[in-house]
N, C-alpha and C positions, 0 to 999 in steps of 0.2 A: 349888343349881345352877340356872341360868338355861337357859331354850332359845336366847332369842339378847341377847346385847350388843351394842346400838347405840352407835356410837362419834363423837360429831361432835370433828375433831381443834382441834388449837389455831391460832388465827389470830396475824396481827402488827399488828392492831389494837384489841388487850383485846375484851372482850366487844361485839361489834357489832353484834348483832343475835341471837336466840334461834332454836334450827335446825326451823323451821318443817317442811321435810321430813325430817327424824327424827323429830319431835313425831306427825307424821301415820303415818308408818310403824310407830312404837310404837302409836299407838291402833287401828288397824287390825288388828295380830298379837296383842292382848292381848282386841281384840274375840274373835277369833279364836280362843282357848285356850291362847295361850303365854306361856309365863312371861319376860316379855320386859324390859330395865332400859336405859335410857338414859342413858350415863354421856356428860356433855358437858364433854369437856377445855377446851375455851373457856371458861366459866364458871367451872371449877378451877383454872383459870390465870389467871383474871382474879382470884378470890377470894384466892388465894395468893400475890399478888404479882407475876406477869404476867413474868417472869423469863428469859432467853433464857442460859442455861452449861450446861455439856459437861452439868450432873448433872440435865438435864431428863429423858431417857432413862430415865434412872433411876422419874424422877416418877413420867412415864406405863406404866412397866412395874409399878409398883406401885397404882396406878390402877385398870388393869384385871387384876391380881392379886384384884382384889376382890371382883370380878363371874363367877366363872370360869361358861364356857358353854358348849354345843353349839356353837353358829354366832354367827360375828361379823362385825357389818356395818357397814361404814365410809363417810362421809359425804365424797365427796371435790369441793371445787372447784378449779379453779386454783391459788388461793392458797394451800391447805391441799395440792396434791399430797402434797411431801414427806413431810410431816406422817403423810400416809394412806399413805404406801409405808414408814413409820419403824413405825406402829403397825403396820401388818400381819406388817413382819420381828420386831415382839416379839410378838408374839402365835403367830407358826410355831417359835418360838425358847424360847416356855415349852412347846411342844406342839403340834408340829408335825405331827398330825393334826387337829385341830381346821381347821373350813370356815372361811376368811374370803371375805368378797364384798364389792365398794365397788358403789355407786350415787352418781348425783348428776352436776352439769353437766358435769362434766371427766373423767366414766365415760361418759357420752354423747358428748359431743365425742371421744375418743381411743376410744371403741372397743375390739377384737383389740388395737389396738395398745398399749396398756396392760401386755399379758402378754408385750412386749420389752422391757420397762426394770423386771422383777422375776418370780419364783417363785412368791411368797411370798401372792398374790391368786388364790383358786381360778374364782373368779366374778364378773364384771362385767355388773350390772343397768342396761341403758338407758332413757331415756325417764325421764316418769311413773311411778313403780313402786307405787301404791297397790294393783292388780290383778296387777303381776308379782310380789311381792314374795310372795305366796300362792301364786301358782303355783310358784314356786321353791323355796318350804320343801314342795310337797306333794311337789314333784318330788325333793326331798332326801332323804325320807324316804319315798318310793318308790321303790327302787333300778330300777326297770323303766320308771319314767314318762321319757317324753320330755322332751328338750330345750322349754322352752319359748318360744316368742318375746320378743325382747326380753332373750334371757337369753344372754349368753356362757362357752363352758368352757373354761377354759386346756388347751393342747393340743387343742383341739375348735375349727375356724374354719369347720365347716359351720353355721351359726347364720342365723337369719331375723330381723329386726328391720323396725319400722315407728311411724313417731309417734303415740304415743298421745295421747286426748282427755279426762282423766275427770272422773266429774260428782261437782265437789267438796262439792256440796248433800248426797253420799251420805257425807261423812265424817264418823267420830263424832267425838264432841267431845275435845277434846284435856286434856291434863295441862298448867297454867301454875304449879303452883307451885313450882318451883326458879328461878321465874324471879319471884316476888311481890314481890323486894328490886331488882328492875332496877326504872331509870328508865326506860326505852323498852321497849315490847316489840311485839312483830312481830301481827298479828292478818293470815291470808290473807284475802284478800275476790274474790281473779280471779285468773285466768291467761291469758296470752295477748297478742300485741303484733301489730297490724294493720301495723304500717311493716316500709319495709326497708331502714334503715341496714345501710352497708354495712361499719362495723367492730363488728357485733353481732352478736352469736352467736344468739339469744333467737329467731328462725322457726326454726333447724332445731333447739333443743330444745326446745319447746313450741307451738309453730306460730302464724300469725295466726288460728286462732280464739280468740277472746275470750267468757270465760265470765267472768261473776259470779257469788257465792255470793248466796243470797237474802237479801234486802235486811235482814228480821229478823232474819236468821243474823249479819249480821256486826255489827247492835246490840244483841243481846244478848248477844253472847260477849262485844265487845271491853266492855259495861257492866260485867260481871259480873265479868271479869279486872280492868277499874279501880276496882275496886269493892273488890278481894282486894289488891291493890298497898298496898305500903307508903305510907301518906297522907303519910311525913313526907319520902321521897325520887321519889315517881313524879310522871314530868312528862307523858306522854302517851302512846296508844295508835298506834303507827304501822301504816298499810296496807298489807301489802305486795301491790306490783299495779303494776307499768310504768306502768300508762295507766288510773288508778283516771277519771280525767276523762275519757278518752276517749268515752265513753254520753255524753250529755246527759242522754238518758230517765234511765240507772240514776242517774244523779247526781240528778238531781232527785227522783226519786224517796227517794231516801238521804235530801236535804234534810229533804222533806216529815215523814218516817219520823220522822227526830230531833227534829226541831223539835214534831211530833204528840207524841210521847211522849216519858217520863222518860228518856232517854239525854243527859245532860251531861257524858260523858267527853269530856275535847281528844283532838285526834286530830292526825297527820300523816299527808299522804298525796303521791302522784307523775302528776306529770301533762305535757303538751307545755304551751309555752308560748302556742301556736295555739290551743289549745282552750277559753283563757282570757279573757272578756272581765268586763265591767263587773259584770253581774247572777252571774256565776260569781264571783269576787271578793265580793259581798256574800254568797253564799250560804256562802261556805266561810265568812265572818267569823260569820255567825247561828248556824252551824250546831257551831262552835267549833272552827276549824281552829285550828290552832297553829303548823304547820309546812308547809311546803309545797317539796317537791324537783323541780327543772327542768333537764333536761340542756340547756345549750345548745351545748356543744361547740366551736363557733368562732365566732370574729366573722367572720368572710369570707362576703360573700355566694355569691361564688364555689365556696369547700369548702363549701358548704351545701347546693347543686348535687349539686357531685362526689360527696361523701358519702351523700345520699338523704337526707339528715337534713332538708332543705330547709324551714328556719324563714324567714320574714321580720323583719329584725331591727329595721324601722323603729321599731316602735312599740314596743320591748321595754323600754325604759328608764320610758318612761308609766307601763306595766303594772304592776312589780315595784316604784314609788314608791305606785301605788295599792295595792297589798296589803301592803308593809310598812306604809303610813299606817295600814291596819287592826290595827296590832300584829301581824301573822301572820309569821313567822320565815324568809325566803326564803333559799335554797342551791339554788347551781349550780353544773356540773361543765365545766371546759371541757378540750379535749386537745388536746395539742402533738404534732407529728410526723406528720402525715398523708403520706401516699410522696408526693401532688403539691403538697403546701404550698411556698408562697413565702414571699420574706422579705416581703414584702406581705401576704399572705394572714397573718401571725405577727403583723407591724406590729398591723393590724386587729385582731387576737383581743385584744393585749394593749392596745389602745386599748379597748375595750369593755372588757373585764375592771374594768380601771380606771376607768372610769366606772360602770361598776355598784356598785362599791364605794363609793364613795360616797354612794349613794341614803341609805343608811341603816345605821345600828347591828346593823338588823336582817337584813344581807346579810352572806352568809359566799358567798365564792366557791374552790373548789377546784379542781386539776387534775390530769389523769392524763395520761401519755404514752405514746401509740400504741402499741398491745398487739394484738399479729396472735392473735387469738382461735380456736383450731380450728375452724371450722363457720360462722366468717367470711365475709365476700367478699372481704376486705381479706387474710387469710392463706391462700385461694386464690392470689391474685395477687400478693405478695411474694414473693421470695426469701428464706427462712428464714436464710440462712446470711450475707444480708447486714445481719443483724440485729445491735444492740450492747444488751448487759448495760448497765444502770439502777446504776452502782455510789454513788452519792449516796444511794440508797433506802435507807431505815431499814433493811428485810426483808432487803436485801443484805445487810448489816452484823450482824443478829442471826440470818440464817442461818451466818453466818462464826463466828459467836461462839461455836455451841454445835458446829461442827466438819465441817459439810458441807462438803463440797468444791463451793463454789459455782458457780466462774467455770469448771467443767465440764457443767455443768446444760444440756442441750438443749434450744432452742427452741421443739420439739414440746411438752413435756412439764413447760416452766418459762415459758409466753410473759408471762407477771405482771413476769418479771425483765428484761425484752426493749423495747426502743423499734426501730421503723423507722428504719435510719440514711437520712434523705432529702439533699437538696442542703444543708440548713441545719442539719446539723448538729452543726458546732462553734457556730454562735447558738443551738441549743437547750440546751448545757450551760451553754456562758457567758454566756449574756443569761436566757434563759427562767427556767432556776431561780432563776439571783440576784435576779431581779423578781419571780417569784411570792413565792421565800422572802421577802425579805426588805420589801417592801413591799406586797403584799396580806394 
């Protein structure tokens, strides 16, 4: 018998990355004295053949049949909602005393309002939860201890919450090996995003202070972890961190770090295009970048404006020919459907797109479609209800598969499924997709 089951649910993009905040939540409560197990259905489902029919339910309910425990805590983002309101009804359904509690960006983001679209979640942990997550089991097992912040009880909406800061320099070292047989895998190095685009949720869950973990903390975990990686399928160390390039100092200093000592792990990492020049570019190449992720969102100088995102696009095509030249792997994301987009402003995007794409072999460009994110500025000022279902989307189609009632799913609660319907939006199904699909 476990004290608690950490649950990251299953994605609809095979294994994409390793659950960095579960990873830290389990080494914190096992710091701790609990007897704690991380069962990551992403990876069980990616090993398993990645599979979307009615007999998943099934899967997962034998899954965590295996782990049985006191308290069970579920990893919920957007994309995973369902997921984490499926696990939670099987888990009240084998033992319907047993605690479940979700954490994670879209237990942050929704809030109370979480315990209107189910029962079956006794607790919803916000924020950061490295210091709430202690507080909550002492308070579980103190039937007299208080509510504590950051901490919600169903049927209880007197609750206090406030964004938390914590200093990830204080976490113990994490568990990578269920993950030794991945190609990529996730190493934290910051947290924190100083902008304020205005379809990003990322200030009001972790705010613009920006912390880095100490420079030797994040070269010798990620050496040590590639070091453990399977030699004949690992291809690099990714950092997860919005604005790893946003420091100059810390970046430099990282440089100096690696290039001073034994650390020849490749790495990927994310950063603004602005932050990017010539001597940054050589240093990622010294220093053995491999990868390198850039949002750039739209070709309009005008939605560059509007959005806060406010890139300058003159030089951008210079830029990402000088870094692929360097063999280094360039990917960027651009999005369609902004509420004040024009057919001009789309024109642009997919003129650039298109020219990006041809820099190089080594340019992969992707797109998403404007996604009113809870804790937004963009789904403050939307109308929710003038929103239209994504039904081309794979996730549509293999959530239909295995029997959700899809094309009922609330915009509150499903905005992954959701595009802004703007002026142009019979050209975003019939022009956008059929150009992104079928010639980028």
């Amino acid at each position: 018998m476990y004290d608690i089951l950490l649950i990251n649910p299953i994605n609809h993009y095979g294994l994409s990355s390793n659950p960095l905040g579960m990873q830290i939540i389990h080494s914190i409560c096992e710091k701790n004295g609990y007897k704690v197990k991380l069962l990551d259905l992403a990876l069980e489902h990616k090993k398993e053949g990645y599979f979307f029919t009615k007999e998943i339910f099934t899967w997962i309910e034998n899954k965590i049949k295996l782990y049985p425990s006191k308290y069970y805590g579920i990893s919920i983002m957007n994309g995973t909602f369902i997921w984490g309101l499926e696990i939670a009804k099987i888990i009240k359904k084998l033992d319907y005393k047993k605690i479940v509690f979700v954490g994670g960006p879209q237990a942050t983001a929704l809030k109370e309002k979480i315990f209107d679209i189910t029962t079956n979640i006794d607790y919803c942990l916000l924020y950061e939860g490295e210091t709430t997550v202690l507080k909550f089991l002492n308070m579980i097992e103190d039937e007299k201890a208080q509510l504590p912040y950051n901490v919600i009880k169903r049927d209880e909406m007197d609750y206090t919450c406030q964004l938390t800061s914590e200093n990830i320099n204080e976490i113990p070292p994490l568990d990578y090996k269920d993950y030794y047989n991945v190609r990529i895998v996730d190493v934290e190095v910051g947290r924190g995003c100083p902008y304020s685009c205005y379809y990003c949720s990322a200030k009001s869950l972790v705010g613009h202070n920006i912390r880095y973990k100490k420079i030797e903390k994040i070269l010798s975990e990620s050496q040590e972890l590639y070091d453990n990686m399977c030699a004949e399928t690992r291809k690099y160390i990714n950092f997860n961190h919005d604005n790893f390039l946003s420091s100059r100092k810390v970046f430099k200093e990282f440089i100096n770090k690696k290039l001073g000592g034994k650390y020849g792990f490749p790495y990927g990492c994310e950063g603004r295009i602005d932050a990017i020049d010539d001597e940054i570019i050589d240093d990622l190449y010294k220093s053995n970048c491999v990868y390198l992720f850039v949002g750039l969102e739209t070709g309009s100088e005008r939605m560059q404006e509007i959005s806060k995102k406010r890139l300058h696009l003159n030089d951008i095509k210079s830029k990402i020919k000088k870094i692929t030249d360097k063999g280094i792997f360039f990917e960027s994301n651009f999005i369609i459907g902004f509420p004040e987009e024009t057919l001009e402003d789309l024109y642009q995007t997919i003129r650039l797109v298109a020219e990006l794409s041809w820099i190089s072999f080594n340019v992969r460009i992707s797109y998403s479609f404007m996604s009113p994110e809870p804790g937004s500025e963009v789904f403050h000022n939307v109308n929710l209800d003038e929103c239209v279902m994504v039904k081309d989307d794979h996730i549509y189609s293999e959530l239909k598969s295995v029997g959700f009632d899809v094309d009922n799913m609330p915009v509150l609660y499903f905005n992954h499924l959701y595009t802004i319907q703007n002026l142009n939006y019979d050209v975003l199904y019939k022009m956008c997709f059929y150009i992104f699909s079928n010639v980028i």
